[in-house]
C-alpha positions as a printed Julia matrix, in Angstrom:
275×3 Matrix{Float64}:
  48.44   87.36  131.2
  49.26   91.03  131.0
  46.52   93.44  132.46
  48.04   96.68  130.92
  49.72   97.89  127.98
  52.28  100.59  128.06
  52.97  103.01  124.89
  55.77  105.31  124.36
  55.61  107.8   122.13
  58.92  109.23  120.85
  59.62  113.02  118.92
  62.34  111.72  115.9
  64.2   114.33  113.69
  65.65  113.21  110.96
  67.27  113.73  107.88
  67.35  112.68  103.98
  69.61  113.19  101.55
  69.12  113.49   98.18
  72.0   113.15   95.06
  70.47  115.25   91.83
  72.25  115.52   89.09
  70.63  119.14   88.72
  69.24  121.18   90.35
  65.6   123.51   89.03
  62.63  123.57   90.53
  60.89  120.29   89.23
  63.09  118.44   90.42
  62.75  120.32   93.95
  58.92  120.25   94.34
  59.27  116.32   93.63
  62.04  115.79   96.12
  59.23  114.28   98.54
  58.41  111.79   96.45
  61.31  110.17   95.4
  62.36  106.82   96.91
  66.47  107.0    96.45
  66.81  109.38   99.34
  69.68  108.58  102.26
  67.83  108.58  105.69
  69.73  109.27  108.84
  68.38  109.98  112.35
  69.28  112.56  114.11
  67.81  112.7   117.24
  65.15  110.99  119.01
  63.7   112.32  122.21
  60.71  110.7   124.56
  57.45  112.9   123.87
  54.64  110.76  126.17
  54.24  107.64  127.83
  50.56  106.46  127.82
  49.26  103.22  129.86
  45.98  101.33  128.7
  43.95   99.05  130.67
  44.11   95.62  127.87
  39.83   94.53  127.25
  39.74   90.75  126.91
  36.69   91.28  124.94
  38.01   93.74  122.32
  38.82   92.16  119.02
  42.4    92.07  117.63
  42.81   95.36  114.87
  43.41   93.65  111.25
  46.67   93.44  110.11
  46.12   95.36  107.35
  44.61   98.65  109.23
  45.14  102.41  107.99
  45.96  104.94  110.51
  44.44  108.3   109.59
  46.56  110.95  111.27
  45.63  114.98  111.44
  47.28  117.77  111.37
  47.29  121.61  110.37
  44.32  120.51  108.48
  46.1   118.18  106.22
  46.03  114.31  106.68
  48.21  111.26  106.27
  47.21  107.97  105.72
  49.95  105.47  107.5
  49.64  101.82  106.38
  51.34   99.22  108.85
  53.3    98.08  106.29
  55.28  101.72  106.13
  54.77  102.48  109.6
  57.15   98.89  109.82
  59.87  100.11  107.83
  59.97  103.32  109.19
  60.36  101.87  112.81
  62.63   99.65  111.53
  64.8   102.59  109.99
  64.6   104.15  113.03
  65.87  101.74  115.32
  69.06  100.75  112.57
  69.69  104.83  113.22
  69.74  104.78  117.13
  73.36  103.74  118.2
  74.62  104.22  114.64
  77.77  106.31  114.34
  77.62  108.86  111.56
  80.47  109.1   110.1
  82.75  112.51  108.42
  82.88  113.07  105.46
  86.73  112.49  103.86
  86.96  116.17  102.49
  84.94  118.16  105.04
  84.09  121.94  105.82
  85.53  123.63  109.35
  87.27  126.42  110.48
  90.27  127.09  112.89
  89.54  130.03  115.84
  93.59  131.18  117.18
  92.78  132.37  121.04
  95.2   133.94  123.95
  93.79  133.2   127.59
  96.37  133.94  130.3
  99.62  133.75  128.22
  98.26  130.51  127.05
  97.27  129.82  123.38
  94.4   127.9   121.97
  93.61  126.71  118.63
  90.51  125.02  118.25
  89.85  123.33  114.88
  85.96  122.29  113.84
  84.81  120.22  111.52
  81.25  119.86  110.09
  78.86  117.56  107.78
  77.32  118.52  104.58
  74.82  120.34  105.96
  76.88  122.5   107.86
  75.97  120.42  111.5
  79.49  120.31  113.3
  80.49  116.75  113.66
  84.14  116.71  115.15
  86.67  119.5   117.01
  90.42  119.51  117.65
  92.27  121.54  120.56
  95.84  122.21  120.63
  97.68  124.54  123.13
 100.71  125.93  124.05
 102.81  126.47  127.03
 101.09  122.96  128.12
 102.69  120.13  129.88
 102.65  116.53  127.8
 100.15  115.08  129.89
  97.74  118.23  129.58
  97.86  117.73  125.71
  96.99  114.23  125.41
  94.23  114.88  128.06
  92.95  117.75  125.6
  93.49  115.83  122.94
  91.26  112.44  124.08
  88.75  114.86  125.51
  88.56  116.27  122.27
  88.27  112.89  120.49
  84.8   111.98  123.24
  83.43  114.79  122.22
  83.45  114.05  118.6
  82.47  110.63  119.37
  79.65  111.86  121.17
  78.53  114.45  118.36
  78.87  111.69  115.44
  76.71  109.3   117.44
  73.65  112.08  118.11
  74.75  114.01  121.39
  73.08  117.35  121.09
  75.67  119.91  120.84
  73.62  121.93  123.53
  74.25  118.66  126.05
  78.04  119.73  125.86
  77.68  123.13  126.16
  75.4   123.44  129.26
  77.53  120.74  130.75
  81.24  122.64  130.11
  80.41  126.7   130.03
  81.12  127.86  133.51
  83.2   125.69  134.33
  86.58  127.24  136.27
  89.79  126.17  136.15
  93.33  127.8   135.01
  94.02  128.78  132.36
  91.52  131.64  133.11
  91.01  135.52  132.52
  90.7   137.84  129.27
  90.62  135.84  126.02
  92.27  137.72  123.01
  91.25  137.27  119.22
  87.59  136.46  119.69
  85.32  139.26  118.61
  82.36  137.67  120.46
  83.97  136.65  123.98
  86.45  139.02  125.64
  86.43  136.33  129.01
  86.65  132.39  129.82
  86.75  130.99  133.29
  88.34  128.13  131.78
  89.71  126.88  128.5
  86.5   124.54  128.47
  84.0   127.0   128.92
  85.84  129.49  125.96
  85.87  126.46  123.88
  82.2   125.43  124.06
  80.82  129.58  124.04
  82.71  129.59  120.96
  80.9   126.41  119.55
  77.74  127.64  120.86
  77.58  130.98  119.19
  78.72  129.77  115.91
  76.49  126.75  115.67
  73.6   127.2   117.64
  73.07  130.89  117.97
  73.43  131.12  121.52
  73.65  134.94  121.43
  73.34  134.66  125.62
  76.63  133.24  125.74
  78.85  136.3   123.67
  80.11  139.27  125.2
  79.59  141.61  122.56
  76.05  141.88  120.6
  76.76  140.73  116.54
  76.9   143.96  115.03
  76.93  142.14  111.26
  73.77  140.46  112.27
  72.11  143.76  113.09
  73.17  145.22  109.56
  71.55  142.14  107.84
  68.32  142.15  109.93
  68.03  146.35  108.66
  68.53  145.31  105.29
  66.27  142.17  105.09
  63.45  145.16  106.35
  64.5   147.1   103.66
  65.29  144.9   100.69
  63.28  141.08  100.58
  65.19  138.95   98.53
  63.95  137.77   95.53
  64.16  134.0    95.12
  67.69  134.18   92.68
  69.52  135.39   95.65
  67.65  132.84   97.83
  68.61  130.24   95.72
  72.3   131.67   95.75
  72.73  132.04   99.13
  71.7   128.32   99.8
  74.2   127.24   97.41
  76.97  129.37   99.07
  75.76  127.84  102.65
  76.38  124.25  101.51
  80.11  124.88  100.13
  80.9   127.58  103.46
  81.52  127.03  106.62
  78.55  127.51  108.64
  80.7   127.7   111.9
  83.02  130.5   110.37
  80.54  132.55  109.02
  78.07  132.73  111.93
  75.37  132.26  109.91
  76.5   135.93  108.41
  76.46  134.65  104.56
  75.7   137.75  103.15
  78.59  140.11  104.5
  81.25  137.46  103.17
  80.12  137.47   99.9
  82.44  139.28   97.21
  80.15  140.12   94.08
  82.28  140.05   90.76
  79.81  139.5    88.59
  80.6   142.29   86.68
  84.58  142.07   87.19
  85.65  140.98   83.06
  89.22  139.52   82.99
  91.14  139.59   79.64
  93.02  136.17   79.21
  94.46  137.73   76.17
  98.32  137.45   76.23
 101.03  139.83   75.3
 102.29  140.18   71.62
């Protein structure tokens, strides 16, 4: 007979998608509620591990028991019977390979380190989450571009089947090998002691912000912080500006939406041909 009983507790993000037919804000402020969404996991992480002395005497719980959760003053009422399915969706999501899209958003960076040049090609899910990369180079032996070429395919792997993107970069920036020295055509790293560790402070300041890792502060992102002081944004331009980020790349942009935008609303075009 067991004496003890061990719980885990785990932290689970997640998404779910949604397909509308239209978009307002009914339809938004019920998006909750609807049962058609696509769940996916996205990470899971262990939070606590808790062990419990097991009382011989205590009673089984009923089958049918309602967990009353709080939080931020709100509370949630859990029956088993969802708390089942949920676990259940959880554990079809660990180990599950998500796959790209067919038509999918990305962008291509063109580098020179050492005489040596590197393309590195991204590309990224709906939601703008970078899912794949490609690295070709120049002046490179056969066997060096099939090795950059497979390493390039495990890390794609890796980020389709839920490796943080932070896992590869604190495991590959730093790293030191030749090609080495002054990287030309990056406006946000000017060095790389390695093709590696360009590669991955590229992907880390384009997709996770990691303003630690550039060279040179974002200049475009200081312009947009002075006029977000100035001007708030009323919630049409909100609602523009998340349209724009789900068609744009969110890896070419930086984040920077607002500088790459072209207004021609008021540009009229006359479609009128000649007599």
């Amino acid at each position: 007979m067991a004496k003890y009983l061990v719980e885990t507790y785990y932290n689970c993000s997640f998404k779910v998608s949604h397909y509308l037919d239209k978009v307002d804000e009914k339809e938004l402020s019920n998006l909750e509620n609807r049962d058609d969404g696509k769940f996916e996991i996205l990470d899971v992480k262990l939070d606590t591990r808790k062990t419990k002395s097991l009382d011989k005497n205590q009673k089984n719980r009923d089958k049918d028991e309602i967990e009353v959760a709080s939080g931020n003053s709100k509370q949630k009422v859990v029956t088993k019977e969802n708390k089942t399915s949920f676990i259940k969706k959880l554990n079809d999501g660990v180990g599950e390979r998500f796959g790209m899209p067919d038509r999918r958003k990305g962008y291509i960076q063109k580098v020179t380190i050492g005489d040596h040049k590197v393309y590195l090609h991204t590309g990224e899910y709906e939601d703008g989450k970078i899912g794949e990369i490609f690295i070709d180079t120049s002046k490179e032996g056969e066997l060096v571009k099939a090795l950059m070429n497979n390493f390039a395919i495990a890390i794609s792997l890796g980020l389709q089947y839920g490796v943080p993107l932070d896992e590869f970069v604190n495991a590959y920036v730093d790293t030191k090998f030749e090609p080495s020295g002054k990287v030309y055509g990056n406006d946000r790293i000017l060095s790389a002691s390695s093709i590696l560790d360009y590669i991955f402070r590229e992907l880390a300041i384009s997709y996770l912000n990691r303003e630690d890792l550039a060279h040179t502060p974002s200049i475009a992102l200081n312009v947009e912080k002075l006029k977000d002081d100035e001007n708030a944004e009323n919630e049409d331009q909100n609602h523009f500006l998340k349209l724009v980020k789900d068609i744009t790349s969110k890896g070419f942009v930086r984040n920077n939406y607002k500088k790459k935008l072209v207004d021609l609303s008021d540009i009229r075009i006359n479609l009128k041909g000649k007599k």
